[in-house]
N, C-alpha and C positions, 0 to 999 in steps of 0.2 A: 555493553557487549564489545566485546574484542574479536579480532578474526581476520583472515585475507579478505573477506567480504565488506566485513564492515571499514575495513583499510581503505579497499578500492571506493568504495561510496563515499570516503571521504576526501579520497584525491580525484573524485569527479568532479562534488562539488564545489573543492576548491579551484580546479581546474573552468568549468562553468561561471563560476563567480570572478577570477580574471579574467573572463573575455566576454563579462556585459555590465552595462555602466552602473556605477555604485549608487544612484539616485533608485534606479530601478532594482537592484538587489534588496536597499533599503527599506522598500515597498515590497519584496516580497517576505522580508522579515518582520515585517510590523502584522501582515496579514497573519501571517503564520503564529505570529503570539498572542494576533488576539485570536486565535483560534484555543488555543493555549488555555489563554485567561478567560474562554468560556465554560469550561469545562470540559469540554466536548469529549478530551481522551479518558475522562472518567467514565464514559458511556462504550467506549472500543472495545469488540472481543478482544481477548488475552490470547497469548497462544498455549494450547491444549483445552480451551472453552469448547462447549459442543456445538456444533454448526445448527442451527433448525434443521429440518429437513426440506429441501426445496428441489423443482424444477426450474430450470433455466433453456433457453433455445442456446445452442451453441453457436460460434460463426461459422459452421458446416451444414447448419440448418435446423437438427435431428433435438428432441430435449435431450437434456444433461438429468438425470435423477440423483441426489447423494446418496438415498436408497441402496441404488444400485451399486453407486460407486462404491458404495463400506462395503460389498456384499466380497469385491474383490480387493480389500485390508484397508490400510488407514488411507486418508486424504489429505492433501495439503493445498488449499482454498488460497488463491493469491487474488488481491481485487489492485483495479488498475482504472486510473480515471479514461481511458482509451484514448484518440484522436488528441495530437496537440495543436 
């Protein structure tokens, strides 16, 4: 994929990775390939895959339904490891 987006994500992480020590980078690219070399992204929704249908509590409190969500058009489902 090409784009301003995928531009900027990669002069973050080059920016990121000059300003933390290369032992520790190194460690996180070992992790990340054997994530790789397990398979695991053979198993990741694609994008335009259909979502289950689920509820979720929001962090305002109230559930989230997708239900509901499709009721008012498409959705776009971002997941995020939260807290670093």
């Amino acid at each position: 994929m090409t784009g301003p987006l995928c531009r900027r994500l990669a002069e973050m992480r080059t920016e990121k990775e000059a300003a933390r020590p290369a032992a520790l980078t190194a460690v996180m690219d070992a992790g990340t390939e054997a994530l790789r070399g397990s398979g695991i992204l053979d198993r990741l929704p694609r994008v335009g895959d259909r979502a289950p249908l689920f509820a979720r509590p929001s962090v305002a409190g109230p559930t989230i339904r997708l239900k509901t969500l499709l009721k008012r058009g498409p959705v776009v489902l971002s997941f995020f490891r939260g807290r670093w």
